[in-house]
C-alpha positions in Angstrom: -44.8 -22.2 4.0 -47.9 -21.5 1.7 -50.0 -18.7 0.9 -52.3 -18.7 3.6 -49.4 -19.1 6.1 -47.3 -16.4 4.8 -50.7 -14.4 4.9 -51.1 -14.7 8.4 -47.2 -14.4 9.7 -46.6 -11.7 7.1 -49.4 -9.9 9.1 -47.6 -10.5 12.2 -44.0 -9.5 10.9 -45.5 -6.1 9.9 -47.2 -5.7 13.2 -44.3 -6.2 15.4 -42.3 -3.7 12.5 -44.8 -1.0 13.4 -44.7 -2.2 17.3 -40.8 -2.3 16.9 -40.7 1.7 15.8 -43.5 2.9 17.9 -42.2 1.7 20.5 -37.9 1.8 20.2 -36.8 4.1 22.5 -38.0 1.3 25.2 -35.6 -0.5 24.3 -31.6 0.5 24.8 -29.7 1.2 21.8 -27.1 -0.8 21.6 -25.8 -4.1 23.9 -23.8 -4.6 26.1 -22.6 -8.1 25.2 -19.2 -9.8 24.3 -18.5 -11.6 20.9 -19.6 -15.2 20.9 -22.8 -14.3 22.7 -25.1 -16.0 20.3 -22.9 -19.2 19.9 -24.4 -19.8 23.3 -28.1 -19.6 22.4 -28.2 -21.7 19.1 -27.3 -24.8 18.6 -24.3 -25.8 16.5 -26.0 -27.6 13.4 -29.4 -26.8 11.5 -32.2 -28.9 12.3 -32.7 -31.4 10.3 -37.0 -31.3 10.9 -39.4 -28.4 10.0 -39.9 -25.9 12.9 -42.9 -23.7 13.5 -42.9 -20.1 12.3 -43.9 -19.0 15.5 -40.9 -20.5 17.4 -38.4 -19.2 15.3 -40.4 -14.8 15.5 -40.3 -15.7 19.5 -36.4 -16.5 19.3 -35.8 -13.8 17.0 -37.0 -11.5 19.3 -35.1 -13.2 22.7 -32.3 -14.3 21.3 -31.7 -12.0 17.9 -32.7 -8.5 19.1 -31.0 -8.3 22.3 -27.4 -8.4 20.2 -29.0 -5.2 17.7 -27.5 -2.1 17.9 -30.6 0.0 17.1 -29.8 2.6 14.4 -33.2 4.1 14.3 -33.4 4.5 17.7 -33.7 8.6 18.9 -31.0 8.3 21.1 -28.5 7.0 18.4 -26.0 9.1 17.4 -23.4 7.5 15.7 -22.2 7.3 12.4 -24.0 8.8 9.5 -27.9 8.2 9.2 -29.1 4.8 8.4 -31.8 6.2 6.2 -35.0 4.3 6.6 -38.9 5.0 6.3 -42.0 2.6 5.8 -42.6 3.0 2.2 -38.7 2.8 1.2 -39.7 -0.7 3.5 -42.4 -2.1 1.7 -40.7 -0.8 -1.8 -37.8 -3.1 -0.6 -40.6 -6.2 0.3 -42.2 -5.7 -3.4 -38.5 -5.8 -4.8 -38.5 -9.1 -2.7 -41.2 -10.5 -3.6 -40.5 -10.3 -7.3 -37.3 -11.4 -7.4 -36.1 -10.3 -10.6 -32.5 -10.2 -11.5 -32.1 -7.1 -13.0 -28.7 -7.2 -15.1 -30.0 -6.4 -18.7 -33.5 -4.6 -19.8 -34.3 -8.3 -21.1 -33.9 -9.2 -17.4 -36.1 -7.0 -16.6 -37.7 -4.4 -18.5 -39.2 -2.5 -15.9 -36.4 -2.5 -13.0 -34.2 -1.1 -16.2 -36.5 2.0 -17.7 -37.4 2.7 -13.4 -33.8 3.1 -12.8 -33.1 5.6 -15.3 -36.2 7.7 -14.9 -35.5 7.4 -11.2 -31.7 8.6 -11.5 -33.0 11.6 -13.5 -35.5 12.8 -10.7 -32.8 12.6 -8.1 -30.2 14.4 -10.2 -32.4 17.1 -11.4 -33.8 17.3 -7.6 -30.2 17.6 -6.5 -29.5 20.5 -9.0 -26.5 18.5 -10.9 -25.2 19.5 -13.8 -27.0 18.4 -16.6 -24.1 16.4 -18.1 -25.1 13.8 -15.5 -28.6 13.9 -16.7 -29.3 11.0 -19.4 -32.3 12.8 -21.0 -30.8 16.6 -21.1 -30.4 17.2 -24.5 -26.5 17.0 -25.5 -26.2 14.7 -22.3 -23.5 11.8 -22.7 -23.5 10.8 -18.8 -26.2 9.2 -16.7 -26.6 7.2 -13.6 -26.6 3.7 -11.9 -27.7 2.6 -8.6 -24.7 1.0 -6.6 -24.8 -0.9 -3.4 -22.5 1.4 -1.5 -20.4 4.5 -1.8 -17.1 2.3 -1.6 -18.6 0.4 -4.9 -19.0 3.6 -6.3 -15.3 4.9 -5.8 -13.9 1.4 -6.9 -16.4 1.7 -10.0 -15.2 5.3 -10.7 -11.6 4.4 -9.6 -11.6 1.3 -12.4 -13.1 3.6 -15.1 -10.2 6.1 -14.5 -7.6 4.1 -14.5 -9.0 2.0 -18.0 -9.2 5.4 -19.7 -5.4 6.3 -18.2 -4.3 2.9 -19.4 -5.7 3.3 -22.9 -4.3 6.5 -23.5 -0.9 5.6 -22.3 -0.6 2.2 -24.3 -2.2 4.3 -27.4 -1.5 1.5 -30.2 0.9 -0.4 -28.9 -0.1 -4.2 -28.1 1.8 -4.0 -24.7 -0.5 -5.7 -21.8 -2.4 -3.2 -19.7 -0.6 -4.1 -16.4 2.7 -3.0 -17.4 1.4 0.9 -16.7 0.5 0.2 -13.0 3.4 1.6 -11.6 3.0 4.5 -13.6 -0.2 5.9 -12.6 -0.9 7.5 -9.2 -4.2 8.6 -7.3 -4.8 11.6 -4.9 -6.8 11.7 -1.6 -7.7 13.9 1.2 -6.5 12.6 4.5 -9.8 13.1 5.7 -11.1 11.4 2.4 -13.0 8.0 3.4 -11.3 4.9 4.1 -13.1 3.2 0.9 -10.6 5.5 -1.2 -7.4 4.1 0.1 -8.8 0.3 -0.3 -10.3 1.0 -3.6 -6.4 1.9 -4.7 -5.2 -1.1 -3.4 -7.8 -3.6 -5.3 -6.8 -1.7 -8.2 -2.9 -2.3 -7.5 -2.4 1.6 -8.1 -0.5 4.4 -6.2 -2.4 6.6 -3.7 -0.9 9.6 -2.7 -2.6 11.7 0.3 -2.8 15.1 0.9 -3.2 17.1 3.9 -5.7 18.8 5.2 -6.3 22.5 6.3 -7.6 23.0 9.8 -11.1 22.5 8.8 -10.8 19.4 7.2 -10.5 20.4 3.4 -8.3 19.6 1.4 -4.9 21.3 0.9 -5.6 22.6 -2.6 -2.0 24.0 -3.1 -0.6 20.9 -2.0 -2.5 19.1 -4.5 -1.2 21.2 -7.4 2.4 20.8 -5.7 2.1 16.8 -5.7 0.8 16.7 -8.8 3.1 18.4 -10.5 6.0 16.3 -8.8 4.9 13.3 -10.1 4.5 14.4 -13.6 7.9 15.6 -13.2 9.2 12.4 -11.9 7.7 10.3 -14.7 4.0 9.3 -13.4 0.3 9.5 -14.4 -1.4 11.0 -12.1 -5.3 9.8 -13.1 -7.9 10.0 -10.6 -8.5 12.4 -8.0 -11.4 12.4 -4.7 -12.4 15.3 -3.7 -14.9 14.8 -0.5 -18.3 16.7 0.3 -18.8 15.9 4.0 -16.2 14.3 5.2 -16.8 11.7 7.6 -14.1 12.7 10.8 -16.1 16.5 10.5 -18.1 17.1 7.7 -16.0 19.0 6.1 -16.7 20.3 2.6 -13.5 20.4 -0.3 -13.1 23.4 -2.5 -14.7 21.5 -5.7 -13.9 24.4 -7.7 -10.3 25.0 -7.0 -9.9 21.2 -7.3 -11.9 21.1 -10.4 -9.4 24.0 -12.0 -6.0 21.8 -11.1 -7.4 18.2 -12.3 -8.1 20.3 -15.6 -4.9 21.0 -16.5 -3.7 17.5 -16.3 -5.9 15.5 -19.4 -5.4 12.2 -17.6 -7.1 12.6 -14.4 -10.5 12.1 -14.0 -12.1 13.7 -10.9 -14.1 11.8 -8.8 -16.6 13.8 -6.0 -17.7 12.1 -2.9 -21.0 13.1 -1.4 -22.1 9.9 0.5 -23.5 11.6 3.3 -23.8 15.0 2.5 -24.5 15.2 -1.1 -28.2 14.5 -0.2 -28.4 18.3 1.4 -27.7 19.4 -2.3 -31.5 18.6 -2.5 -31.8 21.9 -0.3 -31.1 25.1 -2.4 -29.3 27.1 0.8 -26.5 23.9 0.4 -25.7 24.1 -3.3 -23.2 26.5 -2.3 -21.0 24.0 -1.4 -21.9 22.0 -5.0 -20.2 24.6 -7.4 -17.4 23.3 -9.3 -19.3 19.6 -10.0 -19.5 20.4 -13.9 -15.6 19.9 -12.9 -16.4 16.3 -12.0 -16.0 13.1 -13.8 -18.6 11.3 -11.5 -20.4 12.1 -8.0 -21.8 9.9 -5.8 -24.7 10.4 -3.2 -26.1 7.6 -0.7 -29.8 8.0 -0.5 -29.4 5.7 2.2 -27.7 7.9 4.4 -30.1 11.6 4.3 -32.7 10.5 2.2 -34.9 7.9 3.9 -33.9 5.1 2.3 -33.0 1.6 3.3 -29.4 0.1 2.4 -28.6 -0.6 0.2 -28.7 2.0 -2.2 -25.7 4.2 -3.3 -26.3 6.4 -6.2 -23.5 7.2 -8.8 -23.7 9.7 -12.0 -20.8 10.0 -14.5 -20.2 12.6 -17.6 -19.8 9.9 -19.5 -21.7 6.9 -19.9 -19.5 5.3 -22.7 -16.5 5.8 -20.7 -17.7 3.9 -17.8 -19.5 1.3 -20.1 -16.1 0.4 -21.2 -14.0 -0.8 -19.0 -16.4 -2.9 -17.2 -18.3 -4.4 -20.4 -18.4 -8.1 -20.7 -20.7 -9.5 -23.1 -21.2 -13.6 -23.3 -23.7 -14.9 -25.7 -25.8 -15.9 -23.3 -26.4 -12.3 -21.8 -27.5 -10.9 -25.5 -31.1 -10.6 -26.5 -32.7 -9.2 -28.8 -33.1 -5.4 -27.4 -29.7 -4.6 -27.0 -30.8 -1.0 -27.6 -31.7 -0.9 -24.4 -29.8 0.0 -20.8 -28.3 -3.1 -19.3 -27.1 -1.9 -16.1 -24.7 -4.7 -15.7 -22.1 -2.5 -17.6 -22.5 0.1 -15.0 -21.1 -1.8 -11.7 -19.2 -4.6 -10.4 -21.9 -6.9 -10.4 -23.8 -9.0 -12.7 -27.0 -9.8 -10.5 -28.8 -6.7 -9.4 -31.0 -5.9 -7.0 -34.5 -3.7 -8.4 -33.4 -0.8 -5.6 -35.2 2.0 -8.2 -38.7 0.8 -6.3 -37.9 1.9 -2.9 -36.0 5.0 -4.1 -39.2 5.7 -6.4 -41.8 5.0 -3.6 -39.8 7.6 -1.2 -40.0 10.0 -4.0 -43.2 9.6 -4.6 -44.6 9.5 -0.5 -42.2 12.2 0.5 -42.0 14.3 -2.6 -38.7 16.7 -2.8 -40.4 19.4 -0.1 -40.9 16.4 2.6 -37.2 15.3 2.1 -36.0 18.7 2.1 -38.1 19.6 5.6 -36.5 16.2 7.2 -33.3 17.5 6.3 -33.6 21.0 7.5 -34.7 19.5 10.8 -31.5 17.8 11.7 -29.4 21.0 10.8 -31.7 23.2 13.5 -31.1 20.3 16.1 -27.4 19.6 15.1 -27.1 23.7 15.7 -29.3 23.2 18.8 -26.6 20.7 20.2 -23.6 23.2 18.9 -25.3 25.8 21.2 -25.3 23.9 23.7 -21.8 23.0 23.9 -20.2 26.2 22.9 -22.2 27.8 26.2 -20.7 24.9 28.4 -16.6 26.2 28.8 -15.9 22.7 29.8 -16.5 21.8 26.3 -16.1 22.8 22.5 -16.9 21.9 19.0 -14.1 21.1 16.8 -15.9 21.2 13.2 -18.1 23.4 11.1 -21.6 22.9 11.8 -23.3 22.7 8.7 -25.7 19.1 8.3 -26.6 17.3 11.1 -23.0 16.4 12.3 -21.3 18.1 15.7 -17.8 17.0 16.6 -17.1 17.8 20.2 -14.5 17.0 23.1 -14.0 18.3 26.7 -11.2 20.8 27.1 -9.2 17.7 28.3 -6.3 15.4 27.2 -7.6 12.5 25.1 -7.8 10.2 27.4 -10.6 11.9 29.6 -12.4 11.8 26.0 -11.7 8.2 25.5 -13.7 7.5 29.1 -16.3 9.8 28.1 -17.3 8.0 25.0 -16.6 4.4 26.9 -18.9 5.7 29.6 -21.7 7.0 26.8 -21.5 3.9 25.2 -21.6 1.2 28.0 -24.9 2.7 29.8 -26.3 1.6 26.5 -28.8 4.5 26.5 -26.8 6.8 23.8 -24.1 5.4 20.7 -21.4 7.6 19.8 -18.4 6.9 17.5 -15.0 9.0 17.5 -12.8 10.2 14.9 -9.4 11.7 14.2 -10.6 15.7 13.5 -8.2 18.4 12.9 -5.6 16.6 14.8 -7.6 16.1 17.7 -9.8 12.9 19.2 -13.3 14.1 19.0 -16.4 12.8 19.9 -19.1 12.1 16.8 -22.7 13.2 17.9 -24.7 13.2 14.5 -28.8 13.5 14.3 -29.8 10.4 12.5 -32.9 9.7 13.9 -36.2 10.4 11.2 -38.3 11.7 13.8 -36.1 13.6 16.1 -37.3 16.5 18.6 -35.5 19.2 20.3 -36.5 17.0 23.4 -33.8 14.5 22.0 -30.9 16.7 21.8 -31.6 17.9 25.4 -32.0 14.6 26.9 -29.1 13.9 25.0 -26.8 17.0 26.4 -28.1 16.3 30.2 -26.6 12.6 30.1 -23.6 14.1 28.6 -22.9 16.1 30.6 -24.0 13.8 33.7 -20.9 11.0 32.4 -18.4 14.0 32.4 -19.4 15.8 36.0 -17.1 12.7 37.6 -14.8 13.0 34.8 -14.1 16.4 34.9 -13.5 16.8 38.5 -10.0 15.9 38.8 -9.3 16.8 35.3 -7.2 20.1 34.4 -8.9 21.8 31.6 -6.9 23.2 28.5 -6.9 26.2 26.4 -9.1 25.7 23.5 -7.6 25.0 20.5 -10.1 24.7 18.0 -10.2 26.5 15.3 -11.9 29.3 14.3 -15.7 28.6 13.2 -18.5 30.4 11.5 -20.8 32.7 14.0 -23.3 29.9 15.4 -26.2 30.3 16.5 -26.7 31.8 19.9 -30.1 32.8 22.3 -30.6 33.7 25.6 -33.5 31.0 26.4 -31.5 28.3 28.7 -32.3 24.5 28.3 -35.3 23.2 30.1 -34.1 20.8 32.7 -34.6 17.6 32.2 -35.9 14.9 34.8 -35.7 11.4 35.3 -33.2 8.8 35.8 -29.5 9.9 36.4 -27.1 8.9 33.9 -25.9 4.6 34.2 -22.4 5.3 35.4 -20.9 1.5 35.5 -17.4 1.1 36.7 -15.4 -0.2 33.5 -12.7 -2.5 33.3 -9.9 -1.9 31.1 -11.4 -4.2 28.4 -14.6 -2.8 28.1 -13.3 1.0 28.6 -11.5 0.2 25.5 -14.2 -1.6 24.0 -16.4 1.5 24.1 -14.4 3.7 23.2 -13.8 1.9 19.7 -10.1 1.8 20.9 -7.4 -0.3 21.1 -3.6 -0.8 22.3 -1.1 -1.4 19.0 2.6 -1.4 18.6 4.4 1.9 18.1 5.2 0.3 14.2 1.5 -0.3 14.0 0.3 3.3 15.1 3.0 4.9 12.8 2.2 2.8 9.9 -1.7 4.0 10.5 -1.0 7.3 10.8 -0.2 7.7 7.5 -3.4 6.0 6.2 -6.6 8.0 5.5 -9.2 8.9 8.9 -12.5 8.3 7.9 -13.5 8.6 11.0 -15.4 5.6 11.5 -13.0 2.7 11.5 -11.0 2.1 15.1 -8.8 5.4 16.8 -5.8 3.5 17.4 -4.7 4.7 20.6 -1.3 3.8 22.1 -1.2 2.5 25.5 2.8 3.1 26.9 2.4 0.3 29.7 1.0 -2.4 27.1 3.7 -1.9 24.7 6.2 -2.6 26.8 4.5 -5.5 28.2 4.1 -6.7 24.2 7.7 -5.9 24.1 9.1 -7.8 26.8 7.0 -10.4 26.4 8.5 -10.5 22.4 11.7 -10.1 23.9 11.3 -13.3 26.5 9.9 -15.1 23.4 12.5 -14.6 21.0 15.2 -15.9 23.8 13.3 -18.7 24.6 12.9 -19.8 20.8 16.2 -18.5 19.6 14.6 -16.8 16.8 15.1 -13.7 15.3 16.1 -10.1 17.6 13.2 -8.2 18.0 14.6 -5.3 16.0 14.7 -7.2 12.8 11.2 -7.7 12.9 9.6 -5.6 10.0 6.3 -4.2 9.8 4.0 -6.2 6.9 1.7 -4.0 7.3 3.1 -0.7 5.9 1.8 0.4 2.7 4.1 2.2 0.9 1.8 3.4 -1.9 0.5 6.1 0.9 3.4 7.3 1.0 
């Protein structure tokens, strides 16, 4: 392709991008296909011959976008916010177009010096502590852009346990790996899943604690574990503490956690804000930042609340030095002659880095901090909007505390009325949903992700919902609520506007596909057991047991294991189990 060809298709790319988000809520917002769809429409080698530009947008949009699952899309409601606006888009295609591999300031100067000023603007505009800040004065700490929020708890997880090791081997030539088994990490159960395979990468101990009906952590119990391992001959060294927990949004005590990882020199306390650090960029939310001068490092995901497109995971520590350290590898042929200058390649996993400061600097800059901070506040009125709404419905209730943009909810039902709820929302393909593990409970995630979203949204939204559970519901013995109790919400005595149109797709589903939809699946009772005492992000599968396949698996084992004369079923172990969760 040459200029004047990439001139004219690069004309039509953005024209079907602007065509694409006028026009997306045409389209339905996630498929309804099985795995190996696309097998079907390409063929099985490369071609070996040029093929026109034009035949391979017109297959991109017959054959690629049918199998997207639309994350921009109004009537998405899954997950966390896939944070995306046209300038972070063409700061991304600029970053492209360069190409620059940004691992030293030799590399390039710019992406370098843009990173730090950038990383200043979005701590100062979050209101951090001014140890994160690289140009306070008396600052030691600073901050790198990482490519998710799982990087940035292995980053911060590795840094820990290299300043653990170092203290612990003091002068002694003994190899580093010796003290594994000594040290030990702490985690919310409701702490992301990232946490519990970031401990495993780094062959350390994780030990969870519970959390109290709300989602936070269990501070007490913290103190309690921590002091049993001390006591028992371990180092406990790095500790999570979660601000908007994915299963609920729930916010940790940072304070209270802060005051116990202080009285233990060896743990460095790690604060996870992925999602809902961004809302620290709103004054009202900061209440829920005190005790970060605590923290060790923090991590936000301007991805997720702040318009940006992935990747881009910001991380601050207290101390640059620290961090520097125990990732710092320096081959000849990565010197130059500026080494007074940042090279960010000390500051992640990574040598290659992407220039990611030019989107974040272009939203900054079209935006500025009041337009972020008005996008913000307009998913918390329509996240209360859709609380209202389903605290006035009996049939229903909300199982979290409504504070950002996510609302956990469930029908006064068993789970398995929920599970066909969410298979039923999911297969019309007009609305996504995810669940998650909240409080106990199988709830149902409806979270406003959507840039643009109106009150007209949330209503559509509750009319469909509560068109999939009319049929549900009508056989269905409700419970007593058990929720817990939750803040005063917000109430008014103006009723919905009706909405018109279609009813709600109500397919009939087959076992496979109710499961499918549901994000559930049938596992062995060794399976489900083994899970339960892993962390709940919220976002990976509900394992769900299903009585009448388990026996099935069971006989069938059973008929195998005769036939094959191999060993009884009951000497069959579970691989799985991970006994540093204990």
């Amino acid at each position: 392709m040459n200029v004047e060809e990439f001139r004219k298709y690069g004309k039509e790319v953005i024209d079907y991008i602007c065509e694409y988000g006028s026009n997306i809520e045409e389209r339905d917002v996630a498929p309804t296909l099985d795995p190996g769809y696309l097998k079907k429409l390409l063929p099985a080698d490369a071609p070996q011959s040029p093929e026109s530009f034009k035949d391979v947008l017109e297959d991109f949009e017959q054959k690629i976008m049918p199998g997207v699952v639309h994350w921009n899309h109004p009537k998405f409601f899954a997950y966390f916010p896939s944070g995306n606006s046209f300038p972070s888009v063409l700061g991304d295609m600029l970053s492209s177009a360069i190409g620059s591999i940004g691992f030293s300031w030799a590399s390039c100067p710019a992406a370098a010096e843009l990173e730090t000023i950038v990383m200043n603007w979005y701590a100062k505009a979050l209101g951090l502590p001014k140890a994160f800040v690289s140009d306070a004065p008396g600052s030691t700490g600073g901050g790198a852009l990482q490519g998710s929020a799982s990087e940035c708890v292995l980053v911060s997880l590795i840094t820990a346990r290299a300043r653990a090791i170092s203290e612990l081997k003091g002068q002694t030539t003994v190899h580093d790996s010796v003290f594994l088994p000594n040290l030990i990490a702490y985690a919310s159960r409701e702490a992301h899943s990232s946490v519990e395979k970031a401990t495993k990468m780094a062959l350390v101990k994780l030990r969870i604690i519970d959390a109290d009906e709300r989602g936070r952590m269990r501070v007490d119990l913290l103190q309690q574990a921590i002091q049993n391992d001390v006591n028992a001959g371990l180092t406990p060294f790095f500790v999570v503490a979660t601000v908007g927990t994915t299963g609920g949004c729930a916010f940790d005590d940072i304070s209270e956690i802060g005051k116990v990882c202080r009285q233990v020199s060896s743990i460095w306390l790690h604060v996870d804000g992925a999602y809902a650090g961004n809302s620290f960029i709103l004054p009202e939310m900061r209440v829920f930042s005190a005790g970060l001068e605590y923290a060790d490092s923090f991590n936000t995901n301007p991805n997720k609340l702040l318009l940006t497109n992935f990747d881009a995971s910001a991380l601050w520590v207290r101390d640059v030095m620290t961090l520097k350290s125990a990732l710092n590898v320096n081959p000849l042929y990565l010197r130059h002659e500026h080494m007074n200058g940042v090279d960010y390649r000390h500051y992640g996993i990574p040598l290659s880095r992407r220039f990611r400061a030019l989107k974040l600097w272009f939203v900054f800059r079209t935006y500025g901090v009041k337009g972020l901070q008005e996008y913000i506040r307009n998913h918390m009125v329509l996240a209360k909007k859709f609380e209202m709404l389903v605290r006035k419905d009996e049939r229903f209730e909300v199982r979290n505390d409504v504070h950002l943009g996510l609302v956990c909810f469930r029908m006064r039902t068993g789970d398995e009325p929920n599970h066909l709820l969410l298979a039923q929302i999911n297969h019309s393909g007009k609305m996504h949903m995810t669940p998650a593990k909240f409080n106990g409970r199988y709830v149902i995630r409806f979270c406003v992700t959507y840039e643009h979203a109106t009150e007209k949204d949330i209503l559509d939204a509750w009319s469909q919902i509560k068109g999939f559970a009319e049929e549900i519901l009508r056989d269905t013995q409700l419970e007593i609520s058990s929720a817990p109790a939750t803040p005063e919400t917000e109430r008014t005595s103006s009723e919905p506007v009706a909405v018109t149109g279609k009813p709600p797709i109500k397919k009939i589903l087959t076992r496979t596909k109710s499961l499918r939809f549901s994000f559930t699946r049938s596992i062995s009772r060794e399976q489900f057991q083994s899970q339960s005492e892993h962390l709940m992000d919220g976002c990976t599968p509900i394992l769900v047991v299903d009585p009448k396949t388990i026996q099935q698996s069971f006989q069938q084992a059973a008929e195998d294991n005769q036939n094959n004369n191999i060993t009884k079923l009951k000497d069959i172990s579970d691989v799985d189990t991970d006994e540093a969760s204990n």
